[in-house]
C-alpha positions as a printed Julia matrix, in Angstrom:
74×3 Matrix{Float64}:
 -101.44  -55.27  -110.88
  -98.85  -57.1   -109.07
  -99.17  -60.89  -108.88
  -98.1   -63.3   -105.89
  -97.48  -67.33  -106.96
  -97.11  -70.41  -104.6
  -96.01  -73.56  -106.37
  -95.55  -76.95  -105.35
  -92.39  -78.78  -106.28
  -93.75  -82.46  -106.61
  -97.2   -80.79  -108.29
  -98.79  -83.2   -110.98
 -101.47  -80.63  -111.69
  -99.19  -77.48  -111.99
  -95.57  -79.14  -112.8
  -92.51  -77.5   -111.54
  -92.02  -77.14  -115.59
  -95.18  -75.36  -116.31
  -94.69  -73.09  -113.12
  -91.28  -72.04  -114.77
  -92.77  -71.38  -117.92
  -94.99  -69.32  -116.4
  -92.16  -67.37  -114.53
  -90.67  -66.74  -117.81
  -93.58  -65.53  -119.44
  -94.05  -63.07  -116.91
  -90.42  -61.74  -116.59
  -90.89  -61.03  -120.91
  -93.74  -59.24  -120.7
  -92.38  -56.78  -117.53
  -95.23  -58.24  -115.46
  -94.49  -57.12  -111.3
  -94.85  -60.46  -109.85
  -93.27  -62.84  -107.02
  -93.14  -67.0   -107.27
  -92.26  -68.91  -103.94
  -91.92  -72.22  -104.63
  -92.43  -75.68  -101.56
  -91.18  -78.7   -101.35
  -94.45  -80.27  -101.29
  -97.36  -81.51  -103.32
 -100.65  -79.98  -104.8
 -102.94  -78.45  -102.07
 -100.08  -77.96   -99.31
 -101.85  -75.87   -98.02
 -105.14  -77.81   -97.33
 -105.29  -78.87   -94.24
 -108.66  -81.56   -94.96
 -105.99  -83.2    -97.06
 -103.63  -84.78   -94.57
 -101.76  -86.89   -97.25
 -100.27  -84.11   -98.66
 -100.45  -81.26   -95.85
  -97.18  -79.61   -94.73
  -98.24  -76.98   -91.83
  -95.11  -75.48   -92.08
  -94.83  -74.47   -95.55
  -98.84  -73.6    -95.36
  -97.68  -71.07   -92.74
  -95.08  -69.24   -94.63
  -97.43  -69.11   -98.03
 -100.3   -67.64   -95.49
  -97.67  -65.0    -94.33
  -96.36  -64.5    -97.54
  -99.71  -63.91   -98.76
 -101.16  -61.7    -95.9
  -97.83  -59.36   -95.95
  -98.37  -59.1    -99.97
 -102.13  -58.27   -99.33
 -100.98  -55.36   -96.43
  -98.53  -53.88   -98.99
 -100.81  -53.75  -102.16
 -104.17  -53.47  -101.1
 -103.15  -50.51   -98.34
């Protein structure tokens, strides 16, 4: 099953580090997977959450995500 990550770069909860970590895990064990990575903080994406909402990169994950969806789930 192929796997689609979005990380935050200044995320407290999921560090860049642990993110990376993560990455490398999956490239050892031949895993099919794609990691886009923002500029912004935890919950980006959250639009209730105005102190750390970026519209713009919550747009590109949501595309991201809706193109891996049409290609994997056809």
């Amino acid at each position: 099953m192929p796997l689609q990550c979005h990380f935050a770069a200044q995320d407290d909860w999921v560090s860049p580090a642990a993110a990376a970590d993560f990455e490398k895990k999956l490239q050892a064990a031949g895993k099919k997977f794609e990691i886009h990575r923002y500029p912004g903080h935890h919950a980006f994406m959250n639009s209730d959450r105005k102190e750390v909402h970026d519209a713009q990169a919550a747009k590109q994950a949501f595309d991201r995500c809706v193109a891996f969806f049409k290609k994997h789930l056809a």
